[in-house]
Backbone as a chain_set.jsonl record, in Angstrom:
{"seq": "XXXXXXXXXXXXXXXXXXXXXXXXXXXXXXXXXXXXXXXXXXXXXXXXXXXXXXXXXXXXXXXXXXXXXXXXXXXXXXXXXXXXXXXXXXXXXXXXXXXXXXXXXXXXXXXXXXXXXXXXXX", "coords": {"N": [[0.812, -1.199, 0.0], [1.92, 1.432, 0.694], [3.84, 1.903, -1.163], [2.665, 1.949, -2.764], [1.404, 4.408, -2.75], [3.466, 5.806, -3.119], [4.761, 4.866, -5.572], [2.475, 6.695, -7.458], [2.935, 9.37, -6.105], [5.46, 9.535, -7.392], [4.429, 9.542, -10.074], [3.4, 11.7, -10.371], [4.816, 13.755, -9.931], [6.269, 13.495, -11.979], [4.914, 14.411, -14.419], [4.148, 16.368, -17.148], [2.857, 20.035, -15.823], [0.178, 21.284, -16.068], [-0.562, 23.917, -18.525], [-0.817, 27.22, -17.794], [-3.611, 29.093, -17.009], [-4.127, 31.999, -19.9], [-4.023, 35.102, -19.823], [-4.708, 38.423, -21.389], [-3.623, 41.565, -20.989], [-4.691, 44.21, -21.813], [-3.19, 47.704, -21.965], [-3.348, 51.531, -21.246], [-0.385, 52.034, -21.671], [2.903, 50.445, -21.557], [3.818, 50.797, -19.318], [2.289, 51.053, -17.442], [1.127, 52.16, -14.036], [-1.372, 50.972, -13.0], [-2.152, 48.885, -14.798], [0.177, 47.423, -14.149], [0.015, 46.617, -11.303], [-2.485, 45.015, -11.912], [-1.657, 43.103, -13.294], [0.378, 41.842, -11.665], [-1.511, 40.792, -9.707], [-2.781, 38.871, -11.394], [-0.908, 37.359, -11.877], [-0.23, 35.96, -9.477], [-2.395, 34.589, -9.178], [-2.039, 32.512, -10.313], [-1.994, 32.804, -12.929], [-1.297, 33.269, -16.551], [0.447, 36.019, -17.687], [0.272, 38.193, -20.595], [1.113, 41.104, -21.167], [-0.024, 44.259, -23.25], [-0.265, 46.836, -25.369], [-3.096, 49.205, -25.574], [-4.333, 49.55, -28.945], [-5.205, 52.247, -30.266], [-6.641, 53.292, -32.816], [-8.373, 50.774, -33.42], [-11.108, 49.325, -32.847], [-12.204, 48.546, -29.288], [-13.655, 45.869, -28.662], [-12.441, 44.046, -31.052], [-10.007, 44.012, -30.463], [-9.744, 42.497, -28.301], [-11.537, 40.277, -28.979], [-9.641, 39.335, -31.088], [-7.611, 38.725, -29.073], [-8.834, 36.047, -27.743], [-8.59, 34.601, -30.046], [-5.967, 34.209, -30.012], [-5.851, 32.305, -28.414], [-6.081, 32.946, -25.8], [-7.465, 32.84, -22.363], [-8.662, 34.431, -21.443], [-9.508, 38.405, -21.184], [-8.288, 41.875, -20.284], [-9.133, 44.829, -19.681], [-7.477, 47.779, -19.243], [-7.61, 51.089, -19.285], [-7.204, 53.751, -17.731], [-9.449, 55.227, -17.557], [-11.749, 53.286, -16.714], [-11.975, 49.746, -15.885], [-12.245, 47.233, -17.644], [-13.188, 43.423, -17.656], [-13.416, 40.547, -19.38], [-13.853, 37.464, -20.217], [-13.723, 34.745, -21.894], [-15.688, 32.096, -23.648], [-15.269, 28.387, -22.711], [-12.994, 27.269, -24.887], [-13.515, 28.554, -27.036], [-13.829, 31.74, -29.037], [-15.894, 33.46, -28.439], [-17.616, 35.538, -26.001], [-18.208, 35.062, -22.782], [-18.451, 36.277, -20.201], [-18.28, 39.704, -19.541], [-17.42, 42.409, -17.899], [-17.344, 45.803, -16.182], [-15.961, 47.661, -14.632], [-16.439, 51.338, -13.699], [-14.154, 54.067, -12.411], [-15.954, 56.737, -10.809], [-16.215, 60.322, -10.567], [-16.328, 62.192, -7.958], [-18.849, 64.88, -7.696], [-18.224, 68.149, -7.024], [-20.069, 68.749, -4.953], [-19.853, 67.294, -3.287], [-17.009, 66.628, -2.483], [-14.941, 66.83, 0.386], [-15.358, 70.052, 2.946], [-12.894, 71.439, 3.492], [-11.201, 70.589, 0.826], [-13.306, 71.798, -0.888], [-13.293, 74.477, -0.397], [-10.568, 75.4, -0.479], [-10.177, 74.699, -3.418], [-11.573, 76.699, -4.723], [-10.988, 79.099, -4.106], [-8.661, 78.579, -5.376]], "CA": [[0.0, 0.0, 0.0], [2.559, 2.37, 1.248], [4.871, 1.421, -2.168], [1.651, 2.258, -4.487], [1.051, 5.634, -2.695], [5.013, 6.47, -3.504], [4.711, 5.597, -6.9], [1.494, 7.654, -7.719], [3.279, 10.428, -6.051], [6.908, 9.954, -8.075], [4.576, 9.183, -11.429], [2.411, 12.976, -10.287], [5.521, 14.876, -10.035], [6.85, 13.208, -13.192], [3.992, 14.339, -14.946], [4.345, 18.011, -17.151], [2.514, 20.985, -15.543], [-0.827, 21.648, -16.982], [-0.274, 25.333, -19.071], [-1.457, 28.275, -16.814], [-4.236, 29.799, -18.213], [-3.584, 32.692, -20.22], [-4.681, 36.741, -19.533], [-4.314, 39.4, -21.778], [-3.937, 42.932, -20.282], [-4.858, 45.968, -22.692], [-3.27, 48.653, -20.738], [-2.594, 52.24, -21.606], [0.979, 51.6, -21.699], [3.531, 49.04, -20.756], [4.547, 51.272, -18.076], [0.954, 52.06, -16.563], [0.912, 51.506, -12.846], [-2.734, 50.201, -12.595], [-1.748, 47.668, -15.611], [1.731, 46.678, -13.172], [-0.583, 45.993, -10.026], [-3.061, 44.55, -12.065], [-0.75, 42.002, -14.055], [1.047, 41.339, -10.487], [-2.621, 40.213, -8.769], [-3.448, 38.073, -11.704], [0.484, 36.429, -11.747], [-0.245, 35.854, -8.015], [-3.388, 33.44, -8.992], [-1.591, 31.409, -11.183], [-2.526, 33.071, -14.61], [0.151, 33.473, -17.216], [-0.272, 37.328, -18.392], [0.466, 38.966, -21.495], [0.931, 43.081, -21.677], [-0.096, 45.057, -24.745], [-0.908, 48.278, -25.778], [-4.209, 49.21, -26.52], [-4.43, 50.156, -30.268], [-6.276, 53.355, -29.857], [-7.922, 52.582, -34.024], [-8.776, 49.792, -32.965], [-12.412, 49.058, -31.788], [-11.496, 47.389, -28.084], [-13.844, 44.424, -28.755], [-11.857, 43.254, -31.748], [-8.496, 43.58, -29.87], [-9.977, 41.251, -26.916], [-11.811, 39.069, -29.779], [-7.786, 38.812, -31.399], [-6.655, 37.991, -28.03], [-9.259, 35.019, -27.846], [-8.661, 33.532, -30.916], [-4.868, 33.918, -29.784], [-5.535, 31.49, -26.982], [-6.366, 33.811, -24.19], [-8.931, 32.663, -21.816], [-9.469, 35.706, -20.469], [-8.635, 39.876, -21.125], [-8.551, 42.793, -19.242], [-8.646, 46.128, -20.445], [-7.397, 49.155, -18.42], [-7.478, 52.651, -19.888], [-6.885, 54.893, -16.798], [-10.731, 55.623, -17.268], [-12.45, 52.018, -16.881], [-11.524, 48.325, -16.312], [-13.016, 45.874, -18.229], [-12.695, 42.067, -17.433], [-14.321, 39.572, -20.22], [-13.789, 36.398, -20.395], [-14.29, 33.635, -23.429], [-16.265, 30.272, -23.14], [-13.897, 27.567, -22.406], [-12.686, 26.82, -26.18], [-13.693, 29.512, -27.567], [-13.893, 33.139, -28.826], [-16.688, 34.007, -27.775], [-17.449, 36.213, -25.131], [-19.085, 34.652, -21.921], [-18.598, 37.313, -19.056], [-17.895, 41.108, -19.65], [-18.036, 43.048, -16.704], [-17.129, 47.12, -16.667], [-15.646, 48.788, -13.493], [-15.703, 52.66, -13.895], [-14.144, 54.783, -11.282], [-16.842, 57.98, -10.871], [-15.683, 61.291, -10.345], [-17.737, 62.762, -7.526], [-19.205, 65.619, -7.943], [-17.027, 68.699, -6.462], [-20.71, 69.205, -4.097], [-19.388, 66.075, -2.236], [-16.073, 66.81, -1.223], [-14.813, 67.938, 2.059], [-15.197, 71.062, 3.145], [-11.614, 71.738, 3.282], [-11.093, 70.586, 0.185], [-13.759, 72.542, -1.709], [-12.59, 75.664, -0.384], [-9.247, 75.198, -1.249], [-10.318, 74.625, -4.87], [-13.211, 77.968, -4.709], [-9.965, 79.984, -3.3], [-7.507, 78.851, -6.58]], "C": [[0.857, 1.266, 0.0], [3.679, 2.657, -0.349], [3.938, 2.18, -3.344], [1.469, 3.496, -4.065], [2.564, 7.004, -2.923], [5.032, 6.615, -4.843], [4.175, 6.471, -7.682], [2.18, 8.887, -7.108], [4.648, 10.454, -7.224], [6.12, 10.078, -9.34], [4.0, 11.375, -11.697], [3.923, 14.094, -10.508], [6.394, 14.658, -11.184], [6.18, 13.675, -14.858], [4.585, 15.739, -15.593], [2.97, 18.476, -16.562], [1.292, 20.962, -16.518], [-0.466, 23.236, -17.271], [-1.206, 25.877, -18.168], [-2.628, 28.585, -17.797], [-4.102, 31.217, -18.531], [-4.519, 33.766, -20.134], [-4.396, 37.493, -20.884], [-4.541, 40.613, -21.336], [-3.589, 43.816, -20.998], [-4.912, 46.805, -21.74], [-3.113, 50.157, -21.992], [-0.979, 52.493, -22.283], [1.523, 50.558, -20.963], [3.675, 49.145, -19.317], [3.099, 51.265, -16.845], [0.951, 51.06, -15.23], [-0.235, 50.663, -12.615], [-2.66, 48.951, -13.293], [-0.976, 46.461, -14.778], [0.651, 46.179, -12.387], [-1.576, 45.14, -10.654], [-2.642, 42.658, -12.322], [-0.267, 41.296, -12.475], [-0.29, 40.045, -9.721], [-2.401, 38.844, -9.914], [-2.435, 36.838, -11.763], [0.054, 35.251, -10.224], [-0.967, 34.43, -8.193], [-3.002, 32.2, -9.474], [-1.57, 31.764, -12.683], [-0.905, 33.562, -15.29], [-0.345, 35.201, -17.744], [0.453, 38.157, -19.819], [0.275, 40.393, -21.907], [1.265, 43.49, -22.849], [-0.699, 46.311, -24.575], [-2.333, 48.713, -26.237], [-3.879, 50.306, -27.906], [-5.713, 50.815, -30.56], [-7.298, 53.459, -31.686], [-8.102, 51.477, -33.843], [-9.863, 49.504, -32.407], [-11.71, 47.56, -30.745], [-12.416, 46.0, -28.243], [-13.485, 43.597, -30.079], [-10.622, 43.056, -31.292], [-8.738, 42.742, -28.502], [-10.655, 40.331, -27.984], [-10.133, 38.859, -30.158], [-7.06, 37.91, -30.069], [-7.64, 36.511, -27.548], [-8.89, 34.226, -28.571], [-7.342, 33.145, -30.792], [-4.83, 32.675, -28.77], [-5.939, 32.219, -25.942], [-7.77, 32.964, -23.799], [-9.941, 34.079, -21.247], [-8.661, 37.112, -21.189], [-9.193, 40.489, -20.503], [-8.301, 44.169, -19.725], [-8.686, 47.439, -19.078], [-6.656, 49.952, -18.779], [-7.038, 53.931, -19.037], [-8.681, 55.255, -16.784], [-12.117, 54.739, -16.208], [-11.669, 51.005, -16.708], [-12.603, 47.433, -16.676], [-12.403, 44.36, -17.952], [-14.199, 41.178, -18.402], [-13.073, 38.0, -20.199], [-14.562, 35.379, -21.363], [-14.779, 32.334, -22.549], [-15.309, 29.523, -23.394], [-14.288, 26.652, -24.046], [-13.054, 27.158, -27.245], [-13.511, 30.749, -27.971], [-14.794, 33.97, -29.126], [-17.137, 34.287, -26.509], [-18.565, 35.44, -23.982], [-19.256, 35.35, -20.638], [-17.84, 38.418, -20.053], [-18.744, 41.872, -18.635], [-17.324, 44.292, -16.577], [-16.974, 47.527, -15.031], [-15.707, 50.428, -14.144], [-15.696, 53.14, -12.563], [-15.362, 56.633, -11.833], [-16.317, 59.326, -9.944], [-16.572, 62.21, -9.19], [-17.75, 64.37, -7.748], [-18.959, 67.088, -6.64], [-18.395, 69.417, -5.009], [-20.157, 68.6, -2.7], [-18.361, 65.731, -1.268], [-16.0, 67.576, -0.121], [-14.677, 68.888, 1.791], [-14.179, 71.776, 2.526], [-11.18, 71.778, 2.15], [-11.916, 71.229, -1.568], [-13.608, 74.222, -1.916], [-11.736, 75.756, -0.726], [-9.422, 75.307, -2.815], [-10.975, 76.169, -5.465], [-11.665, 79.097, -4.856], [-9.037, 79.827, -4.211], [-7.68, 79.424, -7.385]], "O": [[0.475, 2.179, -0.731], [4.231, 3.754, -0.435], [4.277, 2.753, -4.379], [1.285, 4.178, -5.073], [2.668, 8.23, -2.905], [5.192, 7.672, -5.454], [4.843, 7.086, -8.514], [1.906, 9.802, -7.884], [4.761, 11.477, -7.899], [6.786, 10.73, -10.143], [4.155, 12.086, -12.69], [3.899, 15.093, -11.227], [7.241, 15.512, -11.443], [6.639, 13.448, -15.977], [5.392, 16.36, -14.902], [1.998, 17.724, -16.637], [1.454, 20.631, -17.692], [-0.077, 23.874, -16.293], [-2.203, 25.276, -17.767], [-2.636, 28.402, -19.014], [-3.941, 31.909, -17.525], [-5.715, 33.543, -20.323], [-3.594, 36.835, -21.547], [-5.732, 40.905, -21.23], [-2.456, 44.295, -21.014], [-5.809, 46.985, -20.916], [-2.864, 50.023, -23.191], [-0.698, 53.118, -23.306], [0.995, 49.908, -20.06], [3.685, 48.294, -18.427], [3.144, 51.467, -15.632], [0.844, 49.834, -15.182], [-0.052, 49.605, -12.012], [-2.999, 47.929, -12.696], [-1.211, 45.256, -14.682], [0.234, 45.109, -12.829], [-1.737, 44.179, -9.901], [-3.043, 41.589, -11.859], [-0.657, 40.149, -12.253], [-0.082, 38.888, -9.357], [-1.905, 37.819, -9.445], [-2.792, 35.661, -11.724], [0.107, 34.022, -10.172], [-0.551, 33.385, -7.692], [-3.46, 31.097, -9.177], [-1.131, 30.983, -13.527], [0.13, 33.991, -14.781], [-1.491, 35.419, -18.135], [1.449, 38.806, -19.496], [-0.51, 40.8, -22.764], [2.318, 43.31, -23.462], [-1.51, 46.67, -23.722], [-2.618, 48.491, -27.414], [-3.378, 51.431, -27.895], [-6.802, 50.362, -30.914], [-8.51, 53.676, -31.677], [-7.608, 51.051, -34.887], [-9.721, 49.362, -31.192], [-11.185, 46.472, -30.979], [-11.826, 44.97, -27.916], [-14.107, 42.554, -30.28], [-10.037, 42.021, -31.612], [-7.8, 42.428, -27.769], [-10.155, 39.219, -27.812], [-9.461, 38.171, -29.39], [-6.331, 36.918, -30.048], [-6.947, 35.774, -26.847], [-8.736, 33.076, -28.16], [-7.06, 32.027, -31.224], [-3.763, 32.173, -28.416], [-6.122, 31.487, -24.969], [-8.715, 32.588, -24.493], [-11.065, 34.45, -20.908], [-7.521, 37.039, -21.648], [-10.3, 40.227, -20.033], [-7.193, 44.503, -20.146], [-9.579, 47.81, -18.316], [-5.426, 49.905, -18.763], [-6.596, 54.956, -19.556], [-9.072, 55.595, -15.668], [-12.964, 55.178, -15.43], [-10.576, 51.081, -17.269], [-13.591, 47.051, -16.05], [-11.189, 44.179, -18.042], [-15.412, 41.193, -18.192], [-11.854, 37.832, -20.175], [-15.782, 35.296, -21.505], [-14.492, 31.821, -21.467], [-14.463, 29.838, -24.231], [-15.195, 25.876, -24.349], [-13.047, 26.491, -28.279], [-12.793, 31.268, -27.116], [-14.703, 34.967, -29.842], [-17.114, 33.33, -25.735], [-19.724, 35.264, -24.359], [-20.226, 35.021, -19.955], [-17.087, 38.175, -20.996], [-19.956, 42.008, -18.466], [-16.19, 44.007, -16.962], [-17.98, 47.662, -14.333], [-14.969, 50.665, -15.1], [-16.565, 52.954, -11.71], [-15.383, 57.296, -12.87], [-16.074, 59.235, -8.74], [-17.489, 62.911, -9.619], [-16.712, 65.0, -7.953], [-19.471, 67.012, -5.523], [-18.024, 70.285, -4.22], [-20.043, 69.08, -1.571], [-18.341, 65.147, -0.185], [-16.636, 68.555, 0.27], [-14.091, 69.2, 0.754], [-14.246, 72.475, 1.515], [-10.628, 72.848, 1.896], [-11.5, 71.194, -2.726], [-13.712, 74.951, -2.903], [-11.802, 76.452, -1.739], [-8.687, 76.105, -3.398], [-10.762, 76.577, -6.607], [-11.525, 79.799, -5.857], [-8.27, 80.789, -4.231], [-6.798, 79.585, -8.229]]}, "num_chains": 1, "name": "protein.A"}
């Protein structure tokens, strides 16, 4: 018993790695901090990630369809405005989640005090 639960472990670690599954992250730039932290989280989970540029002629749901048919399971688009996270049906490229963060700018009634005076006063 003890002999068969050795080999099943030597044959498991003899085995290759199943491929990560693959991200694509349409950032602003290579450099863009929100892209970096983003790419970092999704490294973290296990995902393999790929950074690109968004190609500003480019309608963004043909450069996340491209990155499907590339293999991606998943993309992520972040503009500095919005993040988008879609995801393809498994073996596919077609789209089975798309989900839209925007950050909202509040409205300058909302901030603090302090800080609306300050602004009134520049």
């Amino acid at each position: 018993m003890l002999a068969e639960g050795a080999a099943r472990a030597a044959a498991a670690a003899e085995a290759p790695a199943a491929p990560r599954p693959r991200v694509v992250l349409l950032g602003a730039t290579l450099d863009d901090p929100l892209s970096g932290r983003i790419a970092a989280e999704l490294e973290a989970m296990g995902l393999d990630v790929t950074r690109l540029v968004i190609a500003t002629a480019v309608p963004i749901e043909d450069q996340v369809r491209q990155a499907f048919v590339s293999g991606a399971r998943a993309a992520v688009v972040a503009d500095g405005h919005r993040t988008e996270f879609w995801v393809a049906e498994e073996g596919s490229d077609r789209v089975a989640l798309r989900q839209e963060l925007e950050i909202e700018t509040p409205p300058a009634s909302s901030r603090c005090c302090r800080c609306a005076r300050s602004s009134s006063s520049a």
